[in-house]
C-alpha positions as CSV (number, residue, x, y, z in Angstrom):
1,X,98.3,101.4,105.5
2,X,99.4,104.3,107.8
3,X,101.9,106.8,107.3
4,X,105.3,106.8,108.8
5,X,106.6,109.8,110.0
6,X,108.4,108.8,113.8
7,X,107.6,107.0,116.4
8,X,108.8,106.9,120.0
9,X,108.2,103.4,121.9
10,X,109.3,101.0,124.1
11,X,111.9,99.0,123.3
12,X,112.2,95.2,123.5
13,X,115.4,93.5,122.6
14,X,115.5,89.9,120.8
15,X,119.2,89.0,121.4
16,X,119.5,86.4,119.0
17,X,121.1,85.9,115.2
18,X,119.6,84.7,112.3
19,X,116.0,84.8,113.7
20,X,114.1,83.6,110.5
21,X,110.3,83.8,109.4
22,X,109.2,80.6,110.7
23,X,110.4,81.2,114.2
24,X,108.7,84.6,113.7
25,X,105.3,83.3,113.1
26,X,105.2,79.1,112.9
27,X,103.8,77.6,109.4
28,X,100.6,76.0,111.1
29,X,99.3,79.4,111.8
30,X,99.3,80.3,108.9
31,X,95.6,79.6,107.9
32,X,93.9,82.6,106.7
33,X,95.2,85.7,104.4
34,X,94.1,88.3,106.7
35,X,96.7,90.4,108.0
36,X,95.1,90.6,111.2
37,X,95.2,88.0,114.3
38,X,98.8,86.9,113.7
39,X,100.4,88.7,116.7
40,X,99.4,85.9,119.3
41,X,101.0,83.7,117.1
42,X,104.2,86.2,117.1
43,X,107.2,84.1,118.4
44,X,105.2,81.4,119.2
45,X,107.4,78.4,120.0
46,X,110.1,81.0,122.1
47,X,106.7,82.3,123.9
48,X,104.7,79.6,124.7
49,X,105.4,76.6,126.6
50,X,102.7,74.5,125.4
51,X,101.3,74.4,121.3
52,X,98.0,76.0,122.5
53,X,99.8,78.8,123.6
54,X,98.0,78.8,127.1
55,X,101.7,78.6,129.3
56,X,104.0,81.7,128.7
57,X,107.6,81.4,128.9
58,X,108.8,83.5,131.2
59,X,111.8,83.4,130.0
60,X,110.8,85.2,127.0
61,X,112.0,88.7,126.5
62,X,108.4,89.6,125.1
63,X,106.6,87.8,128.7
64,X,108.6,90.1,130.6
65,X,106.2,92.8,132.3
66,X,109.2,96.1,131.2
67,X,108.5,94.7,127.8
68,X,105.0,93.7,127.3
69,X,104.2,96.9,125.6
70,X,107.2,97.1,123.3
71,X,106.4,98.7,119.8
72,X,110.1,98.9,118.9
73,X,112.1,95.7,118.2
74,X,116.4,95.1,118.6
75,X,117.6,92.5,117.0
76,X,120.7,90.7,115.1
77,X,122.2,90.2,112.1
78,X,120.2,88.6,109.5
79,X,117.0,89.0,110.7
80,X,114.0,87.7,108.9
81,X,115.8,85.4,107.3
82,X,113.9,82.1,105.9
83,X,110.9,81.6,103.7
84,X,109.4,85.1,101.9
85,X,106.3,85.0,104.2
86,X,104.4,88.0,104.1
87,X,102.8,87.2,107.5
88,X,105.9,87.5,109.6
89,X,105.6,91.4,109.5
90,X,101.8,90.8,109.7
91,X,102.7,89.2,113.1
92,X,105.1,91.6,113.9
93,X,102.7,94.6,112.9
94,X,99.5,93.1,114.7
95,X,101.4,92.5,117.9
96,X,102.1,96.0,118.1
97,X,106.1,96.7,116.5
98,X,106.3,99.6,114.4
99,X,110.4,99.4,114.3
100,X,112.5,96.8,113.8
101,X,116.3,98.1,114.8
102,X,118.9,95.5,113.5
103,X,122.1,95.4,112.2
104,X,120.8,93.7,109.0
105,X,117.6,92.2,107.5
106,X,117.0,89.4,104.9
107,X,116.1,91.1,101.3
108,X,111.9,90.2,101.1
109,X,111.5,90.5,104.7
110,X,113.3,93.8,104.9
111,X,110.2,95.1,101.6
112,X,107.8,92.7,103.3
113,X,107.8,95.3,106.2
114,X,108.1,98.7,104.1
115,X,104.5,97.2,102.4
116,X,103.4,96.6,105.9
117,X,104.3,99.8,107.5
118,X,106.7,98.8,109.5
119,X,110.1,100.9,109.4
120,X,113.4,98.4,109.4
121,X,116.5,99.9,110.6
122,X,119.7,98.7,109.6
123,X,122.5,99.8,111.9
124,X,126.3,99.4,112.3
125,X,127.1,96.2,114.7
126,X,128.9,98.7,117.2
127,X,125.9,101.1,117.3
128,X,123.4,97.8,117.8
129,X,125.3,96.9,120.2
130,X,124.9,100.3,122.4
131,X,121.6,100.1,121.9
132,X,121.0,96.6,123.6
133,X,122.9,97.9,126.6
134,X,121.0,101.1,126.8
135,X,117.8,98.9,126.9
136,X,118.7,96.3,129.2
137,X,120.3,99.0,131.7
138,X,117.4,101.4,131.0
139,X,114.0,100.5,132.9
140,X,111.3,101.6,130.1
141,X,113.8,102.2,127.4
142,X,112.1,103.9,124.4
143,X,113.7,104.5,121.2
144,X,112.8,107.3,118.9
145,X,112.6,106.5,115.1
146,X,112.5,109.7,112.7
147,X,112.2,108.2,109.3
148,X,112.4,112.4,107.6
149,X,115.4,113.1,109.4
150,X,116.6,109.3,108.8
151,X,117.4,108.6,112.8
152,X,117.3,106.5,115.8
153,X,117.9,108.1,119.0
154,X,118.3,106.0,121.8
155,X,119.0,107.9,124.9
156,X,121.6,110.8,124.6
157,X,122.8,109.0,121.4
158,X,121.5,108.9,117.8
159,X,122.4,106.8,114.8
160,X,121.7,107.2,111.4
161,X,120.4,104.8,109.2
162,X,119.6,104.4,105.4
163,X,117.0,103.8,103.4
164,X,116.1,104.1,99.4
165,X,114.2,107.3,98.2
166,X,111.2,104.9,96.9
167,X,110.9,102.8,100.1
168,X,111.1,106.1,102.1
169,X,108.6,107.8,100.2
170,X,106.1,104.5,100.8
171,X,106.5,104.6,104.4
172,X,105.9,108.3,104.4
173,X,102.6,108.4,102.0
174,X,101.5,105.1,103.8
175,X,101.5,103.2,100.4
176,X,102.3,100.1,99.4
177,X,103.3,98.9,96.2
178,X,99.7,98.7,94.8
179,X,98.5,101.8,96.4
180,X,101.5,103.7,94.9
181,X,100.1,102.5,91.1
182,X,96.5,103.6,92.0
183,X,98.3,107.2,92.2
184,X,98.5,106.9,88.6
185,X,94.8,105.3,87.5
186,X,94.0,108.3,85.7
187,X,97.3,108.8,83.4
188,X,97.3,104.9,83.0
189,X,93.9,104.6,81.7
190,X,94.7,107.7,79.3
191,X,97.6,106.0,78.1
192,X,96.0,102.5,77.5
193,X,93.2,104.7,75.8
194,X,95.4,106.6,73.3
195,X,97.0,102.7,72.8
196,X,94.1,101.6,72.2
197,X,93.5,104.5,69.2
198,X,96.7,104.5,67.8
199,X,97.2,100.5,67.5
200,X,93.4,99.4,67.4
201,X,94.8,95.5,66.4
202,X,96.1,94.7,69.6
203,X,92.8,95.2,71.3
204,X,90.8,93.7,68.8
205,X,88.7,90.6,69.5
């Protein structure tokens, strides 16, 4: 997994509510436990016309040519919402979004995408709000996402979100939840070692 400092993208916005894992990547793709190759999948039944995914929607905010390239995400309340899936940010993360700027996230999605790399934003209504209409009015809007300094700047204006120390300091080393316990191999084997010395019985065969 990479490290997060900031990043500095186009921005696509996905004006809906309550946009939940299955819409995010549909249940019949999921077929493999790769992380990689989901992002054609990303949004499939909003994006495609067709199950084979051969006829784009044009409709679809992601078909639109200003936001083909987008590798920063607006969204609604709730988003991510739905089944625990770890393959919705897999989706998300193989189609090319590093941030997701919404006003709130579902719980596992939300640490679904810290283990993933991707940085979720949660933001005041109002401020989500500004930032759709900077985007729409704005022919290649980017949005700049400084997880140190704990910003998004969109335009002339910047928010501030939040974020807990240990999910900050994930995103940052480029950890995830296993990577952060192989920091420690050495002092845990020591201490299962001196266990094993002090208290032979309860590794005793």
């Amino acid at each position: 997994m990479q490290s997060f400092m900031t990043h500095t993208g186009i921005a696509a916005p996905l004006d809906r509510v309550n946009v939940d894992t299955d819409a995010i990547v549909p249940k019949q793709f999921l077929r493999k436990i790769e992380r990689t190759g989901f992002g054609k999948h990303l949004f499939h039944e909003w994006r495609y016309l067709d199950y084979e995914g051969t006829r784009e929607n044009p409709d679809f905010v992601l078909n639109q040519p200003r936001y083909r390239k987008a590798t920063v995400l607006a969204a609604r309340d709730n988003f991510g919402c739905g089944s625990s899936r770890e393959h919705a940010p897999w989706a998300l993360g193989d189609f090319g979004f590093k941030v997701i700027v919404a006003p709130s996230f579902a719980d596992i999605f939300y640490n679904n995408c810290i283990k993933n790399g991707i940085l979720p934003a949660a933001l005041k209504s109002k401020e989500v709000d500004e930032i759709f209409v900077y985007i729409k009015s704005t022919p290649d809007a980017k949005i700049t996402a400084d997880l140190p300094a704990q910003t998004i700047i969109a335009g002339t204006k910047k928010y501030s979100f939040s974020i807990n120390a240990f999910a900050k300091e994930c995103l940052l080393k480029g950890l995830d939840s296993i990577g952060w316990t192989i920091q420690f191999s050495e002092r845990i084997s020591a201490y299962e070692e001196k266990i094993k010395n002090q208290r032979p019985w309860l590794t005793r065969k």
